[in-house]
One Martini backbone bead per residue (centre of mass of N, CA, C, O) as a GRO file, in nm:
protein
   80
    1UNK     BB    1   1.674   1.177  -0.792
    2UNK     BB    2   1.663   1.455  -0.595
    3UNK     BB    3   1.565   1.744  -0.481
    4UNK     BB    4   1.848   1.882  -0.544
    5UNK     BB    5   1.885   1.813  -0.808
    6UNK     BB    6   1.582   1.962  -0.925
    7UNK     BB    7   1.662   2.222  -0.808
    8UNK     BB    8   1.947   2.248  -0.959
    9UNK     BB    9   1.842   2.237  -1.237
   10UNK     BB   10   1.754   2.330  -1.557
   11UNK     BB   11   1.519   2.380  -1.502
   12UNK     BB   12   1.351   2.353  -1.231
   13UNK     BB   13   1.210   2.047  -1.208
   14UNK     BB   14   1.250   1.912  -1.479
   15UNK     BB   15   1.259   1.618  -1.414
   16UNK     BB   16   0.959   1.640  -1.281
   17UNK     BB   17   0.830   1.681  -1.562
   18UNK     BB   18   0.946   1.462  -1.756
   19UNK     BB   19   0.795   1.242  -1.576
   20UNK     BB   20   0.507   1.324  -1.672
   21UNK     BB   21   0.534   1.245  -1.971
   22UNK     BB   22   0.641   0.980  -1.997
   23UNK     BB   23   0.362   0.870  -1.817
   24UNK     BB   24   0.163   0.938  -2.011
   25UNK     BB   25   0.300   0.826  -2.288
   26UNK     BB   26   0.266   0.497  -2.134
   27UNK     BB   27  -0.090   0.580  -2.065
   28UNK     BB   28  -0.260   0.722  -2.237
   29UNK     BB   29  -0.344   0.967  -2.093
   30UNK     BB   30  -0.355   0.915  -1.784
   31UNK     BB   31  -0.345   1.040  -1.506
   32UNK     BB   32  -0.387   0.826  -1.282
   33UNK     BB   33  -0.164   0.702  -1.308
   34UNK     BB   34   0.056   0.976  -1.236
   35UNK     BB   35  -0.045   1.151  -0.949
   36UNK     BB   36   0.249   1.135  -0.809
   37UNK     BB   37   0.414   1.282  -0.982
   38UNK     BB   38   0.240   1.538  -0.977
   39UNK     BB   39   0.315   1.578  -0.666
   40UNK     BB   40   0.656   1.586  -0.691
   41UNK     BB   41   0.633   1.868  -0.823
   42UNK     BB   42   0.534   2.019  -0.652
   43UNK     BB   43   0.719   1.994  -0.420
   44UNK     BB   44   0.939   2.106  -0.615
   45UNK     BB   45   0.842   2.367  -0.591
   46UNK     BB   46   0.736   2.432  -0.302
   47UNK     BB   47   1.095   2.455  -0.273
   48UNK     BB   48   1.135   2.647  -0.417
   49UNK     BB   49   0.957   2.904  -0.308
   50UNK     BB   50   1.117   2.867  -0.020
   51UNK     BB   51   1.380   2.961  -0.136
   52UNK     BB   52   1.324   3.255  -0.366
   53UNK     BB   53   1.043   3.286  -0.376
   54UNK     BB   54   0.709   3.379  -0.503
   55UNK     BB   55   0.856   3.550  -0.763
   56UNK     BB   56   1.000   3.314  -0.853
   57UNK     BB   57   1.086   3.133  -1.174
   58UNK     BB   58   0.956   2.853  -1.372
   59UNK     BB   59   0.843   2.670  -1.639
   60UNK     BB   60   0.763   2.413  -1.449
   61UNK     BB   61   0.583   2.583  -1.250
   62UNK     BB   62   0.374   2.736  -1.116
   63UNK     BB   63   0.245   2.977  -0.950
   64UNK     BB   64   0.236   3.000  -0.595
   65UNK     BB   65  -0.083   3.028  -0.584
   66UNK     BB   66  -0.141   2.775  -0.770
   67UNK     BB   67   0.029   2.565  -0.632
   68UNK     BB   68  -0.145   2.610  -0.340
   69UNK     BB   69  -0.456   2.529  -0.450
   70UNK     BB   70  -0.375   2.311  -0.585
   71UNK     BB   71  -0.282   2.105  -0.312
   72UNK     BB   72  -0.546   2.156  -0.197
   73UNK     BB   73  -0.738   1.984  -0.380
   74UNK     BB   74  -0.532   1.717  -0.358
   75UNK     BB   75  -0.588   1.660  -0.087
   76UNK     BB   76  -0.902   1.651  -0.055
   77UNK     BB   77  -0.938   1.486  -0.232
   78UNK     BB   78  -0.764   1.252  -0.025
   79UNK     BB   79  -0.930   1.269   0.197
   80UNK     BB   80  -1.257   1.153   0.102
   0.00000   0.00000   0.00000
């Protein structure tokens, strides 16, 4: 699937959400093997809020000013 269709989900970004839970699910809960799912899903929330606006809610997605926040911090982080 693509973003168009993970964006058009019910809800949004629902299918890398669930990516996330069976990368995990596969790997003893280690979150280092997931972090690029965790990427992708970040992704896709911050596309949900630039069609949506920062105020539209999915239960997939954190709210926009902490994926603004959790992006800036995994960028640092591979900054480093």
């Amino acid at each position: 699937m693509g973003m168009k269709e993970d964006l058009g989900s019910d809800p949004p970004c629902h299918p890398r959400a669930c990516a996330i839970q069976d990368c995990l699910g596969k790997n003893g809960y280690n979150e280092a093997k997931c972090s690029h799912l965790v990427d992708a899903l970040y992704k896709c929330c911050d596309a949900f809020y630039q069609k949506h606006g920062d105020y539209a809610t999915s239960v997939c997605c954190p709210k926009a000013s902490l994926l603004r926040l959790k992006m800036k911090q995994r960028q640092e982080q591979q900054d480093k």
